[in-house]
C-alpha positions in Angstrom: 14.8 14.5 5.0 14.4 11.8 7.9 15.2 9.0 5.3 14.7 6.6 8.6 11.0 7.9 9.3 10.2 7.8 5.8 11.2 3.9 5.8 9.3 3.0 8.4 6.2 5.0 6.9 6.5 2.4 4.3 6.8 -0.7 5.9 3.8 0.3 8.2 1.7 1.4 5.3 2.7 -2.0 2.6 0.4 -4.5 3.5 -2.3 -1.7 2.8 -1.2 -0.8 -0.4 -1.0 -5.0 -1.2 -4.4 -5.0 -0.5 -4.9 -1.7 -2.5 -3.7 -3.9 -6.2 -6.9 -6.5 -5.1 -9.1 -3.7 -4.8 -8.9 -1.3 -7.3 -9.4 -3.7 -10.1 -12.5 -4.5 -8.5 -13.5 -0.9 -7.7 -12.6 -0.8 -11.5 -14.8 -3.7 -13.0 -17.8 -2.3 -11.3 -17.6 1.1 -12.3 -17.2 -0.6 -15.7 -20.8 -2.8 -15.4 -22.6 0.5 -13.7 -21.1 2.1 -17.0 -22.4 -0.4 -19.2 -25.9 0.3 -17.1 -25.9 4.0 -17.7 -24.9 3.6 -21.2 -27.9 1.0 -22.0 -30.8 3.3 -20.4 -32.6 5.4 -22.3 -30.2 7.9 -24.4 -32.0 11.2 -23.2 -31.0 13.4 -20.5 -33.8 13.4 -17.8 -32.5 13.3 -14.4 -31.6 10.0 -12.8 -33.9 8.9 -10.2 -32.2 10.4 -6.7 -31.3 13.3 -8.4 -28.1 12.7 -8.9 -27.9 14.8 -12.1 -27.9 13.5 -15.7 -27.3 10.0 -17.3 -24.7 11.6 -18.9 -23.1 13.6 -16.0 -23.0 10.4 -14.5 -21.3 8.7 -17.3 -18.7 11.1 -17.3 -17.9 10.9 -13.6 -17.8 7.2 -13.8 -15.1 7.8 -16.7 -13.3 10.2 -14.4 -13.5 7.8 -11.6 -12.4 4.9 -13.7 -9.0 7.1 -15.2 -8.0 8.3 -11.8 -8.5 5.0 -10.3 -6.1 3.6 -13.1 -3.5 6.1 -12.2 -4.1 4.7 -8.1 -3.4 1.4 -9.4 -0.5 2.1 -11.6 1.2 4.0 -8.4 0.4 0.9 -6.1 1.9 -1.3 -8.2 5.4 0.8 -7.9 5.0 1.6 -4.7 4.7 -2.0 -3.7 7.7 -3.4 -6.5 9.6 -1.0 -4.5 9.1 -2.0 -1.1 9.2 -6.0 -2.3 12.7 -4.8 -4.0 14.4 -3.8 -1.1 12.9 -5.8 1.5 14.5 -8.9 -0.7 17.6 -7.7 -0.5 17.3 -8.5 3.6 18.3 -11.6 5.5 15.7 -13.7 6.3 15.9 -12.3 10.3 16.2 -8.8 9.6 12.8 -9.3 7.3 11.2 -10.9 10.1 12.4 -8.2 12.4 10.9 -5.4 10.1 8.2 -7.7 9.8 6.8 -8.3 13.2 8.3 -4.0 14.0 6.5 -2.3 11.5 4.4 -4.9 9.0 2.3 -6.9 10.6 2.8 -5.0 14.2 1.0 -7.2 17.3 1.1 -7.1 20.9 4.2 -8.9 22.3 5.8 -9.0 18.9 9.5 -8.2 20.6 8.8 -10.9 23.3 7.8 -13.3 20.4 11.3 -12.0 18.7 13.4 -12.4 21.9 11.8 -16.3 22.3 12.2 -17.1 18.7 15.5 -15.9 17.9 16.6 -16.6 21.5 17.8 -12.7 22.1 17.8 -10.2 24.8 15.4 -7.4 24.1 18.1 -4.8 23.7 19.8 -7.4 20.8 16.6 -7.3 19.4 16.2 -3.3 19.1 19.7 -3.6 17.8 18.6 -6.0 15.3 15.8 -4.1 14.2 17.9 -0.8 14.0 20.5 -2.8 12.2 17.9 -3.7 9.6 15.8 -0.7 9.3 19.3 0.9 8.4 19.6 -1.6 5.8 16.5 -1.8 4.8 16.6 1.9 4.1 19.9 1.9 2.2 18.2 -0.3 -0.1 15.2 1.8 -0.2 16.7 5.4 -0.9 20.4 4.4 -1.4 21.3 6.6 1.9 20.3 6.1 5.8 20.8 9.7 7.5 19.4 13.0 7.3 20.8 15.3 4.4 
């Protein structure tokens, strides 16, 4: 396994699983009030209007919406506590170095790096490299292909 790709994979993808623990609780909360909704309607099982099948087929997808959405949230919030774990066991410039590599990626990020941490762009690629190694360590507790 490429312990390095996998790494970076996370790094590029952890700002999107942040905003994934805002919102699924919201995603949640709404199925819950369109719940409520179905639940307070008439009882009997005549098709709801767009023919989208039963009140209570609809109920019980909402249900199975709700439970698997649950189980989304509940892997987020590991997959996140994770990251946050081993990115706080990086120095302040080798979080900004993942930072502006793989997190919050922009156009002239390793000029902005060079300027700011007054480096040559090949000590900056060594810097990052240096970081993603440790970075990874902390991650997976190894850095090279098994």
């Amino acid at each position: 396994m490429n312990w390095k790709r996998e790494a970076i994979d996370k790094l590029k993808n952890y700002e999107a699983h942040k905003q994934a623990l805002e919102n699924i609780p919201r995603e949640i909360k709404r199925l819950e009030s369109a719940y409520t909704g179905l639940r307070s309607a008439s009882t009997e099982n005549a098709p709801v209007s767009g023919g989208g099948g039963t009140r209570e087929d609809c109920a019980l997808s909402n249900i199975v919406l709700r439970d698997e959405l649950k189980r989304r949230l509940k892997e987020a919030r590991l997959w996140t506590a994770q990251v946050a774990k081993a990115l706080a066991v990086l120095g302040e410039e080798e979080t900004l170095v993942l930072d502006r590599f793989y997190i919050h990626r922009a156009k002239g990020a390793v000029e902005a790096l060079c300027e700011s941490l007054s480096l040559e762009k090949s000590a900056v690629y060594d810097r990052r490299d240096k970081a993603l190694r440790h970075f990874t360590l902390a991650l997976y507790g190894v850095t090279e292909t098994e």
